[in-house]
C-alpha positions as CSV (number, residue, x, y, z in Angstrom):
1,X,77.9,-20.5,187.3
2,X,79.1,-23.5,189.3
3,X,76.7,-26.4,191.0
4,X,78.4,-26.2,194.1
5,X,77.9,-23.9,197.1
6,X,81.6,-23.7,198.7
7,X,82.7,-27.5,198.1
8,X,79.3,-29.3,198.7
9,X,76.7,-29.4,196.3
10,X,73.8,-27.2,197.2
11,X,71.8,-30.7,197.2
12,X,73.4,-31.9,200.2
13,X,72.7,-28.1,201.7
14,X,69.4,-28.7,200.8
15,X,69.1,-32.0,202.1
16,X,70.8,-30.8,205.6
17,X,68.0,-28.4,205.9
18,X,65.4,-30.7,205.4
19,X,66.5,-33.8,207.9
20,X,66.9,-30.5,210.2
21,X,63.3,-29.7,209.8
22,X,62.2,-33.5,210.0
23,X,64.0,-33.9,212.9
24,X,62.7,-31.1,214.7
25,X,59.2,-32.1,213.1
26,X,59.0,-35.3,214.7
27,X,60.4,-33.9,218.0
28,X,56.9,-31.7,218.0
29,X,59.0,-28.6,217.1
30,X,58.2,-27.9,213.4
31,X,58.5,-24.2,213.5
32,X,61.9,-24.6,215.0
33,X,62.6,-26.6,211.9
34,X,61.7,-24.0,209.7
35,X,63.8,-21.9,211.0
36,X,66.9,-23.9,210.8
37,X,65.6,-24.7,206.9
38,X,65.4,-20.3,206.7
39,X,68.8,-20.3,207.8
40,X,70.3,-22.4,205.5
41,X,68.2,-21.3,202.5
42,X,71.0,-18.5,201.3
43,X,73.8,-21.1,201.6
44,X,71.6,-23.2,198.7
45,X,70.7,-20.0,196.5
46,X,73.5,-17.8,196.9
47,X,75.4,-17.7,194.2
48,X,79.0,-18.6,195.3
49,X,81.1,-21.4,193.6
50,X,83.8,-24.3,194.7
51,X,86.3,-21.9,193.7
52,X,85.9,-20.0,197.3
53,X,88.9,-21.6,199.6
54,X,88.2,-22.5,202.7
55,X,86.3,-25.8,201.9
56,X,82.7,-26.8,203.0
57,X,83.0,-26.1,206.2
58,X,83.7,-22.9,205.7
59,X,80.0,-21.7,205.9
60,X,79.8,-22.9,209.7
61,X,82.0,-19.6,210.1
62,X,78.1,-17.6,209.9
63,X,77.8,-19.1,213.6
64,X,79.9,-17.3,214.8
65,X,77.5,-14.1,214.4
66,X,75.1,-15.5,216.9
67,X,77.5,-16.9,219.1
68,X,79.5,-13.4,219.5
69,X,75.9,-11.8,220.3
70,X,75.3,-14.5,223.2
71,X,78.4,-12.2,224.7
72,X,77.5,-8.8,223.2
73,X,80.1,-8.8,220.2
74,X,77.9,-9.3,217.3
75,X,79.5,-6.2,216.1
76,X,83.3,-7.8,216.0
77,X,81.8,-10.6,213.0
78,X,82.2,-7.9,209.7
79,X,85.7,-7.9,210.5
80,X,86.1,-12.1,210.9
81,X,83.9,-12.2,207.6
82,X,86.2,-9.8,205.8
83,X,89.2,-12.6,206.6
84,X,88.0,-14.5,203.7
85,X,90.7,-14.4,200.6
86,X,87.8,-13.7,198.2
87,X,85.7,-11.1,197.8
88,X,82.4,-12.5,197.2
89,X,83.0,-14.9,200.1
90,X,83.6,-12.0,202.5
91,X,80.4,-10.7,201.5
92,X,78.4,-13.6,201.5
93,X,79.5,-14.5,204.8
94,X,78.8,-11.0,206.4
95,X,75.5,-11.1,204.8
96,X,74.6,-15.1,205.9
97,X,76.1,-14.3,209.5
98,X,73.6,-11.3,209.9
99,X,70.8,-13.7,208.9
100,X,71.9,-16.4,211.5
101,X,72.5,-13.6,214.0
102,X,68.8,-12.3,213.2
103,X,67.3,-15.6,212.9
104,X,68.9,-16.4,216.3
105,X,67.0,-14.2,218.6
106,X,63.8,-15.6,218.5
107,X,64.9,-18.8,218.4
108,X,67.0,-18.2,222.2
109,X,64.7,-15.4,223.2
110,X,67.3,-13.1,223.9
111,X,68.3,-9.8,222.5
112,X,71.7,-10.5,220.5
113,X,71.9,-7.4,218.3
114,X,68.7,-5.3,217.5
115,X,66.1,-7.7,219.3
116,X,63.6,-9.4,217.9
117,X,60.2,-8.0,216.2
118,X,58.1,-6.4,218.6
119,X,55.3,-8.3,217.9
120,X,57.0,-11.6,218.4
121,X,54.9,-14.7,220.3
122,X,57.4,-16.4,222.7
123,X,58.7,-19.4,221.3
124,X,56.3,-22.2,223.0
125,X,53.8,-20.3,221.1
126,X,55.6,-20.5,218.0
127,X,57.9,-23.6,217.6
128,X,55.2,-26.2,217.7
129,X,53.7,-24.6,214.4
130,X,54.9,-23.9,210.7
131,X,52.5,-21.6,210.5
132,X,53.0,-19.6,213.4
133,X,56.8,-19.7,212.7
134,X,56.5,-18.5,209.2
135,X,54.1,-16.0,209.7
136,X,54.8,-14.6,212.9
137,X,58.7,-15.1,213.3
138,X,60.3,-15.4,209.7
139,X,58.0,-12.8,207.9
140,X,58.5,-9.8,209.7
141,X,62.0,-11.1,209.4
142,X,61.8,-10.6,205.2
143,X,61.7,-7.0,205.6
144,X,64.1,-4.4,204.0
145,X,65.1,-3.5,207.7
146,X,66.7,-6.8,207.7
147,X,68.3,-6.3,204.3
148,X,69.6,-3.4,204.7
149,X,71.4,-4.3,207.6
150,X,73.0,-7.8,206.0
151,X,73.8,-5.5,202.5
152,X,76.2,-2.8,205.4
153,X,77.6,-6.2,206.9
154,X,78.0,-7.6,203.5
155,X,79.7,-4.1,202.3
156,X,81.6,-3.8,205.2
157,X,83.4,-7.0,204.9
158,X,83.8,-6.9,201.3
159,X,86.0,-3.3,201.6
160,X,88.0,-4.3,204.6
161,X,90.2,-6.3,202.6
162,X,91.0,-3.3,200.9
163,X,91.1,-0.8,203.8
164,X,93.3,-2.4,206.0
165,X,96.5,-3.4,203.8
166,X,99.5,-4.1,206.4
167,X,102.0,-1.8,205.2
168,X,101.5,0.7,207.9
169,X,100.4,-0.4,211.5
170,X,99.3,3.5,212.1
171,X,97.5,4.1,208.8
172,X,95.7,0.9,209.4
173,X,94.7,1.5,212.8
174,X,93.1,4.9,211.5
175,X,91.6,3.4,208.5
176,X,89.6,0.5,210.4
177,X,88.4,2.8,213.0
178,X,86.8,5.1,210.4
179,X,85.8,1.6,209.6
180,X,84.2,0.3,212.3
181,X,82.8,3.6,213.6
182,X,80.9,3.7,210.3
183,X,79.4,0.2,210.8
184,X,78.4,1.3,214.0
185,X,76.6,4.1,212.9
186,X,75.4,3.0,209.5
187,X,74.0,-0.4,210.2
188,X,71.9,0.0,212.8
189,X,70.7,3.5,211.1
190,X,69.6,1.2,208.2
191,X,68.6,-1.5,209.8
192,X,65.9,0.5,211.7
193,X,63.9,0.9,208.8
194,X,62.2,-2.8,209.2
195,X,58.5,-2.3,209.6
196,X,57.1,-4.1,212.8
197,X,60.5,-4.4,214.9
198,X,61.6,-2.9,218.0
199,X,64.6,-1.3,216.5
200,X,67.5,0.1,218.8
201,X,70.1,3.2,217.6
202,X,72.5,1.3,219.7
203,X,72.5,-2.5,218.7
204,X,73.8,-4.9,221.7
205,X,77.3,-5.4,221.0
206,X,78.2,-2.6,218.4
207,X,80.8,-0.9,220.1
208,X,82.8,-3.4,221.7
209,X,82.1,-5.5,219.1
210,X,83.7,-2.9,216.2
211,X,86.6,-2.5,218.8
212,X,87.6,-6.1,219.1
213,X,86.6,-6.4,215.0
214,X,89.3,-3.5,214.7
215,X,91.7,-5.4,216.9
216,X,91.3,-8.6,215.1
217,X,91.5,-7.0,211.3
218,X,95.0,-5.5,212.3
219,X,96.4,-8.4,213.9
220,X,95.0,-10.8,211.4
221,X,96.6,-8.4,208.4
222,X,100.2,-8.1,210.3
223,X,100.3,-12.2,210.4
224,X,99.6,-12.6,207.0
225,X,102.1,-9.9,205.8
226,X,101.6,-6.7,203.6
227,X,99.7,-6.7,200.3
């Protein structure tokens, strides 16, 4: 198994995490920190090599996740995660992006996809406190709920490179609407299972989200050509 972690070594990840939480440290928001060093944990222990193309920067693609829930199409990043060429890349970024995404809404205080835990102190409560952050933000956050619902992103991903093929434009169109509808319905259905968390059947963004994901996985296949 390679050193690396997707062109950098997983030291410099590591180290990135930790001036993050330093920074934040000295800028009285410590809990803040650790969430930043939570959210680039899986980037240092996942298991992905310098083989993956896309180079370093590639992982800054997980953003994207949170940013698309900001506008209510969290449900649209499966489909930019399964543009990756390989298939352990696809997955891991489906997987990482749902982490940032869930990591994200306590951190802005806003309801991106499922909300965050019910239970939840408001962030002037928490940021100013390793403590507080890991035990009343990250924890409930290590649940299966959470799992589950980054393992269907992951899946999701991972098969769309093999669903949607670009030799027909109709058969596609069917094939990544039976797609997306079962994202829609299957995530959030597995997702509720986290213990503590104000889970909702109907995640912000799901639906338009799995449309535009659709749209994208289509157009994205027709550029690059048939395979």
């Amino acid at each position: 198994m390679q050193a690396e972690s997707w062109g950098l070594p997983r030291i410099v990840w590591l180290a990135v995490a930790l001036v993050l939480l330093l920074w934040q440290s000295v800028a009285g928001r410590p809990g803040a920190g650790l969430l930043a060093l939570a959210a680039l944990a899986p980037i240092v222990l996942l298991p992905v090599g310098r083989r993956a193309q896309g180079g370093s920067g590639g992982w800054l693609l997980c953003a994207l996740a949170p940013l698309l829930g900001v506008v209510g199409l969290a449900g649209a990043f499966p489909a930019i995660a399964g543009q990756a060429r390989r298939w352990r890349m696809r997955a891991a970024f489906a997987a990482v992006g749902y982490w940032w995404l869930t990591l994200a809404e306590p951190l802005l205080a806003h309801r991106l996809w499922l909300g965050a835990a019910a239970d939840t102190p408001p962030r002037d409560v928490w940021e100013g406190s390793l403590n507080a952050a890991a035990v009343h933000v990250i924890a409930p956050l290590l649940s299966v709920g959470v799992l589950l619902g980054a393992t269907s992103w992951a899946v999701g991903a991972l098969l769309l490179g093999l669903i949607v093929r670009g030799r027909n434009a109709a058969l596609d169109l069917i094939a990544v609407s039976v797609w997306s509808a079962a994202l829609v319905i299957v995530t959030p259905l597995l997702a509720s299972n986290a213990q503590g968390h104000a889970m909702q059947v109907d995640p912000r963004g799901a639906a338009a989200g799995a449309v535009l994901g659709a749209a994208l996985a289509v157009a994205a296949r027709a550029l690059r050509g048939p395979v």
